[in-house]
Residue, then its C-alpha position, 0 to 999 in steps of 0.5 A: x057833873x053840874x060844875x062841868x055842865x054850867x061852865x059849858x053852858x055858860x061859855x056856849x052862850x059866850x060864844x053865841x054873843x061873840x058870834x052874834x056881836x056888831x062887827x061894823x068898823x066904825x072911827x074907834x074901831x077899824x076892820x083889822x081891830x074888830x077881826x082881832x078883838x074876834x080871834x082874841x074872844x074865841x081864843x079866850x073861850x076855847x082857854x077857859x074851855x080846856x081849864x073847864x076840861x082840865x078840873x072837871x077831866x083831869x082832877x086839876x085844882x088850879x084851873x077853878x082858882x083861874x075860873x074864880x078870877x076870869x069871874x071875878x073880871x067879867x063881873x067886874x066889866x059886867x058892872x062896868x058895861x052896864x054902868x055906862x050903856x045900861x042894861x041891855x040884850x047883850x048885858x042880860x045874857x052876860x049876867x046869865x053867863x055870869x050866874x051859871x059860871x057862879x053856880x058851876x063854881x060853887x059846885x065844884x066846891x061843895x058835896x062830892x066835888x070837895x073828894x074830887x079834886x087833888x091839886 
C-alpha cells in the first residue's frame, strides 16, 4: 500500500511542476519544441503511471525494476540541474519527488511486499 501511495504521490507532484513550468518560447526553444517537450513529460507520466498500477494491481515484478532506473535518472539530471542552476523551487520539489519514489521503492521491497510480487 505505501509503494502504491508514495509513487502516486510523488508522480502528482511531477505532474504539477509540469503543469506549472515556464512555457515561454525563447531562441533555445521554439513553440512547437515547448508544446513537445509538454506531451512528452505527461506521456512519460501517465507510463510511469501505469507501471505503478501494474506492480501495485497486477503483482508484476519488472515494472519496479523500470521504477528503479527512471529513479536512478532523475537523480541523475536532479544532480545535474542543480549543479548548474543551483537549488531552486522547481529543484526542492524534484528532490521531494525523488525521496517519496525512493521510499515507495524501498517498500515494495521489504515486509509483506517481498510475498507480493510473482514476477
Amino acid at each position: 500500500m505505501w509503494f502504491e501511495a508514495l509513487l502516486y504521490l510523488s508522480l502528482t507532484l511531477d505532474s504539477l511542476s509540469v503543469a506549472f513550468q515556464d512555457r515561454t518560447p525563447s531562441a533555445d526553444m521554439t513553440e512547437a519544441m515547448v508544446n513537445t517537450a509538454t506531451v512528452m513529460a505527461a506521456g512519460l507520466i501517465l507510463l510511469l503511471v501505469y507501471l505503478v498500477w501494474l506492480a501495485a494491481q497486477r503483482r508484476k515484478n519488472w515494472p519496479r525494476w523500470v521504477l528503479i532506473g527512471s529513479l536512478v535518472l532523475s537523480v541523475y539530471s536532479l544532480v545535474e540541474i542543480i549543479a548548474d542552476t543551483g537549488v531552486a523551487l522547481d529543484s526542492c520539489i524534484e528532490i521531494v519527488s525523488c525521496a517519496l519514489t525512493a521510499a515507495g521503492l524501498y517498500y515494495s521491497y521489504t515486509g509483506d511486499a517481498k510475498g507480493w510480487f510473482n514476477g
